[in-house]
C-alpha positions in Angstrom: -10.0 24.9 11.6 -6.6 24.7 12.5 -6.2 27.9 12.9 -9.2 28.0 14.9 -7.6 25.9 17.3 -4.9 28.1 18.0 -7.5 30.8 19.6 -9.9 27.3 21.4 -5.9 26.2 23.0 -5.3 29.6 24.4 -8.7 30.0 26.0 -8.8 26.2 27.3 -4.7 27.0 28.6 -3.5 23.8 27.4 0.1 22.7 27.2 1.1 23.4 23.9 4.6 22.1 24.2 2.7 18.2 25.0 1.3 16.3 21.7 0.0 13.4 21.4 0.2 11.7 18.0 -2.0 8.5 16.3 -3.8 7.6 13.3 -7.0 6.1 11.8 -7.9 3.8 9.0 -10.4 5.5 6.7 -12.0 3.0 4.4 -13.0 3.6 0.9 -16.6 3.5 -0.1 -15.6 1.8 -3.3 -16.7 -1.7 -4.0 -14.2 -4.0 -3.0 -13.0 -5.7 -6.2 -11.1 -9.1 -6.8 -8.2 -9.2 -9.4 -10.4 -9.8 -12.9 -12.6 -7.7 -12.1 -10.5 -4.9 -11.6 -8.7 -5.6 -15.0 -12.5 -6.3 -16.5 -13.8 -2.7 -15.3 -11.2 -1.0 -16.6 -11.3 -2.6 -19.8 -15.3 -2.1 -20.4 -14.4 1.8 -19.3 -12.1 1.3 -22.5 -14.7 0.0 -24.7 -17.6 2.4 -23.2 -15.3 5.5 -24.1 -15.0 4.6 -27.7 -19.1 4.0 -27.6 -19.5 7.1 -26.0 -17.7 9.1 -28.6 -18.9 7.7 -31.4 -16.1 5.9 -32.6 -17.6 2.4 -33.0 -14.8 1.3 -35.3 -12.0 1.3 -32.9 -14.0 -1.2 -30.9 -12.9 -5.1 -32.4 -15.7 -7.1 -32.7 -14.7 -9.6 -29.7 -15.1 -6.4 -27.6 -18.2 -5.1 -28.1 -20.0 -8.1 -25.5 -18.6 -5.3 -22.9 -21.1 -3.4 -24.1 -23.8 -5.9 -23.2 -25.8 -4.9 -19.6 -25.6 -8.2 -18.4 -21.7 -9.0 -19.5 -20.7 -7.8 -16.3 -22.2 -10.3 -14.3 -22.0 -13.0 -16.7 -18.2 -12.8 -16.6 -17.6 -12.1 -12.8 -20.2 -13.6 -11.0 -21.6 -16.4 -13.2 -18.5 -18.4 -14.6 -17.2 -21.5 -12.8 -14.4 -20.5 -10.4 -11.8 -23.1 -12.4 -12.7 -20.7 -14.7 -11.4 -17.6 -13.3 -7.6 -18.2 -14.6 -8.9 -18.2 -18.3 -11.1 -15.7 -18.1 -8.1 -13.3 -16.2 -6.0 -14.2 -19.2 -8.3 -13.4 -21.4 -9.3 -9.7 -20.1 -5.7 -9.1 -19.9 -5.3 -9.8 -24.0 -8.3 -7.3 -24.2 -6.7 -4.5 -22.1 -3.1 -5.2 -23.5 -5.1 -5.3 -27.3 -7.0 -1.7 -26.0 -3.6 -0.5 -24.9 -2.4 -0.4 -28.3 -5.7 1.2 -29.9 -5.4 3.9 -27.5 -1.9 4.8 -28.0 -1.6 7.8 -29.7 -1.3 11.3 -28.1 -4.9 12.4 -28.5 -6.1 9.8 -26.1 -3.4 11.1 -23.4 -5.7 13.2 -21.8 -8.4 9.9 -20.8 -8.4 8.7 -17.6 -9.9 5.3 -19.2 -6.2 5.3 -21.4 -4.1 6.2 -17.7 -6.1 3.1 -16.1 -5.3 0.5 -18.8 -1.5 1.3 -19.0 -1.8 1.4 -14.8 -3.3 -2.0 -14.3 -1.2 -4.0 -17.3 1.7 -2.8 -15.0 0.7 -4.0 -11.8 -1.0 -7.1 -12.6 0.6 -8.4 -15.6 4.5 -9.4 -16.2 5.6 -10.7 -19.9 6.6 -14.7 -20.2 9.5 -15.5 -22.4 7.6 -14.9 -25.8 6.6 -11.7 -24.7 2.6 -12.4 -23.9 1.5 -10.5 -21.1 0.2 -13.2 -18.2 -1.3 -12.4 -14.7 1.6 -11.7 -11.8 1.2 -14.2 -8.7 -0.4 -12.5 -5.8 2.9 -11.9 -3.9 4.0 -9.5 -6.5 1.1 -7.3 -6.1 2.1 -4.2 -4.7 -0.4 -2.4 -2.2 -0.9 0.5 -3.6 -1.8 -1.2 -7.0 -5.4 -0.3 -8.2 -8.4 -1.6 -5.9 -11.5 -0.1 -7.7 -10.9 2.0 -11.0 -13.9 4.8 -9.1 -11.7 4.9 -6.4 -7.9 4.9 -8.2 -6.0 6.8 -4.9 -7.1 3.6 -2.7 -4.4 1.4 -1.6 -4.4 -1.5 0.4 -2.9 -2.5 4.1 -2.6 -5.2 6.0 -3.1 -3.3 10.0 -3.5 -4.6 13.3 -4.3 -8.8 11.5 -7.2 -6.6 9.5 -7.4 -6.0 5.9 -8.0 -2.8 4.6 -8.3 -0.7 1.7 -8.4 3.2 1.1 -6.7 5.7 3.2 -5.4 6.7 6.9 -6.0 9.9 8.8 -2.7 11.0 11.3 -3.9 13.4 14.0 -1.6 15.8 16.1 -3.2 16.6 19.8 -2.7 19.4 22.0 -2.9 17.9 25.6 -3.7 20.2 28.7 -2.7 19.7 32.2 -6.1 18.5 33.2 -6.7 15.8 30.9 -8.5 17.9 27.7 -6.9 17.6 24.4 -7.4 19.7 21.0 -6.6 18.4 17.8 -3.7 20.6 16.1 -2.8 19.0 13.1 -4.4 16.4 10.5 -2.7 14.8 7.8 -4.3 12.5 5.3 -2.7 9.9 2.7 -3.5 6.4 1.3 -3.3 3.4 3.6 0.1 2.3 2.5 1.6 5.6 3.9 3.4 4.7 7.4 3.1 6.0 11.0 6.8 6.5 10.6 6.5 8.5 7.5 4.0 10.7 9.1 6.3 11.0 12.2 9.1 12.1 9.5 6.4 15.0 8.0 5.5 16.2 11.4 9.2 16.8 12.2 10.1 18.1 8.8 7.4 20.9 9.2 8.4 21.8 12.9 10.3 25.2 13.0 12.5 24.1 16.1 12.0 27.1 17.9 10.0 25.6 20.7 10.6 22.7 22.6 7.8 19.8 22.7 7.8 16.5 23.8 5.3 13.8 21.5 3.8 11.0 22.7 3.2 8.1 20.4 2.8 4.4 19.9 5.9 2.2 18.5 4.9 2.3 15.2 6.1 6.0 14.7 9.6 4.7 16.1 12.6 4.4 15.1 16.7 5.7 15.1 16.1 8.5 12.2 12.8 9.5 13.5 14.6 9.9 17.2 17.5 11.7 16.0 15.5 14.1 13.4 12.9 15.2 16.4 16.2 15.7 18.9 17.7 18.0 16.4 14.2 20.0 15.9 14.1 20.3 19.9 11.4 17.7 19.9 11.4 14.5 22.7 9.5 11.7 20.9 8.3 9.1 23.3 6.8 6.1 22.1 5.5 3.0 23.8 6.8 -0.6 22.7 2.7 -1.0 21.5 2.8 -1.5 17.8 -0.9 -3.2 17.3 -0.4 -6.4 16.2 1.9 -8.8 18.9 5.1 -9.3 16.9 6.2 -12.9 15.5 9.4 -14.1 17.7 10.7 -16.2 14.4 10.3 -12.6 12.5 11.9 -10.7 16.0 15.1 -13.1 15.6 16.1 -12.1 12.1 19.2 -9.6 12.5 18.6 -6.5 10.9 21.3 -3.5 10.6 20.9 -0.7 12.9 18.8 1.2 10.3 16.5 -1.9 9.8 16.9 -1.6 5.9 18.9 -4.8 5.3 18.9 -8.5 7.0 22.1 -9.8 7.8 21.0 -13.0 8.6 17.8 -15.4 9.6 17.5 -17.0 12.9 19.4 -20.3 11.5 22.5 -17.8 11.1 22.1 -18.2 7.2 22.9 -14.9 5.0 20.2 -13.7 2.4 21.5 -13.9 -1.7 19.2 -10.3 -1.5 18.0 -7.8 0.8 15.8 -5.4 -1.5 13.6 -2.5 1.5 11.0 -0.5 0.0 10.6 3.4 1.1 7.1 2.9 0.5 5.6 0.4 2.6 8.7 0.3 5.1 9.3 -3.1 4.4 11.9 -5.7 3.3 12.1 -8.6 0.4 14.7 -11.3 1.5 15.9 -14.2 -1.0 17.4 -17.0 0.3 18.9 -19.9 -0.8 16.1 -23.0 -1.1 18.2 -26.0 0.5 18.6 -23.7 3.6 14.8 -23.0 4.0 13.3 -26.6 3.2 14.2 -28.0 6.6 12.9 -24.4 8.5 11.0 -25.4 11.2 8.7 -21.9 10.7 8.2 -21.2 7.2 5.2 -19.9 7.7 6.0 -17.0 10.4 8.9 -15.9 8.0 5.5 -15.4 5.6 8.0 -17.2 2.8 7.3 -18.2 -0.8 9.3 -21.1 -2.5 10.5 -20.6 -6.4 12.5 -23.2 -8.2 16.0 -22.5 -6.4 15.0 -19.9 -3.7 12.8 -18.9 -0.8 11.9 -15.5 -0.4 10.2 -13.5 2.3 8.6 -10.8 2.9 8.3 -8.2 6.6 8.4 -4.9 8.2 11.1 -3.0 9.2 9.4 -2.4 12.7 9.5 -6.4 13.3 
């Protein structure tokens, strides 16, 4: 197709050295899942495998209700909510106790084997005595599983909207009269960024044409600016980045990069500044007795632990 649209530009006479550049949130048709039943599923996947190949005796007998047609249900959908906590706990021991059955090389090549070891690392975190117990929320990455039949599918926060799966990036070729022909398509999980997109597009130009790109804020930036310059590429963006931006978040000083916080808007310095490539985003710590008193705690989206207050936000803010 794209090459297609090298031949449909030519005939149509459109401006080849003018792109336009946006993306699209493509949503996953998996379930959506909350936290036990992710952990459930791939647990019962654990349990089915050993069924399906026979080996019954690998499955401990406090296992084999995953069997059951209507444990499913009974556990996610029919306990009482306080129960929930318990019940997580529980499924964890299982996985973590699954884990350990499957750990020898012949089960290397199971998916069911990959999925378990996955989710025990994003969900779980070991207390002092070395039990495996659920992580809070905040510590959830994005791209940490969402539905074991969907195991690519990340999720993203976009525009105030929640959602999980992937996002399209589309490249148009813009003509003099107003019609445009797509020239490029890139695809990734949610949690990959406009800007890292912008950085791909760039990377990939040959530099022997000019071009000037039109785009929204969110593909902005000082390295994305000075890579397209020295590819001969003019990247315009607009100051539009979706969602309105918070002014308590806009008055935290950031270095010029935007990978480290200097200080808050109450002039206080962070104990630690940790950005992640990722998700283009930063993890600030700060001392507790200069946060209790904040007047927006909230806006900073900030989290109090026993001595500290740490926050979470994008670069782009």
């Amino acid at each position: 197709m794209m090459d297609l649209s090298d031949v449909y530009g030519k005939y149509l006479k459109l401006n080849s050295n003018l792109k336009r550049m946006d993306s699209l949130m493509i949503a996953s048709n998996a379930k959506r899942m909350s936290r036990l039943e992710i952990v459930y599923t791939v647990a019962a996947k654990a349990v089915r495998l050993f069924d399906r190949l026979g080996m019954h005796e690998l499955i401990p007998s406090k296992m084999k209700h995953y069997l059951q047609a209507d444990d499913h249900n009974d556990v996610i959908y029919y306990r009482k909510s306080d129960d929930v906590l318990g019940h997580l706990e529980q499924t964890i021991s299982d996985a973590a106790a699954l884990r350990e059955i499957m750990a020898d090389d012949q089960w290397q090549e199971f998916e069911e084997r990959r999925l378990l070891i996955r989710v025990l690392i994003e969900q779980t975190s070991e207390d002092s005595t070395g039990t495996l117990k659920p992580k809070d929320t905040a510590n959830i990455r994005p791209d940490s599983l969402q539905n074991p039949s969907d195991p690519d599918a990340t999720y993203r926060r976009k525009d105030g909207k929640d959602h999980k799966g992937y996002v399209g990036n589309i490249v148009e070729s813009v003509g003099e009269k107003g019609c445009t022909l797509i020239k490029d398509v890139s695809y990734a999980t949610n949690s990959h960024s406009d800007s890292a997109f912008c950085k791909e597009y760039i990377d990939q130009h040959d530099g022997t044409s000019k071009e000037i790109m039109l785009t929204d804020g969110a593909y902005s930036g000082s390295e994305n600016t000075k890579l397209a310059k020295d590819k001969g590429i003019e990247l315009i963006t607009t100051a539009l980045l979706g969602a309105k931006p918070d002014p308590v978040i806009a008055s935290f000083k950031l270095t010029e990069d935007g990978r480290q916080v200097l200080h808050c808007p109450m002039n206080h310095e962070p104990i630690k500044c940790t950005y992640y490539d990722k998700i283009e985003s930063c993890r600030v710590i700060f001392e507790k007795k200069h946060c209790e008193r904040c007047p927006h705690p909230k806006a900073a989206k900030s989290r109090f632990n026993v001595n500290r207050l740490s926050s979470w936000f994008q670069e782009k803010w």
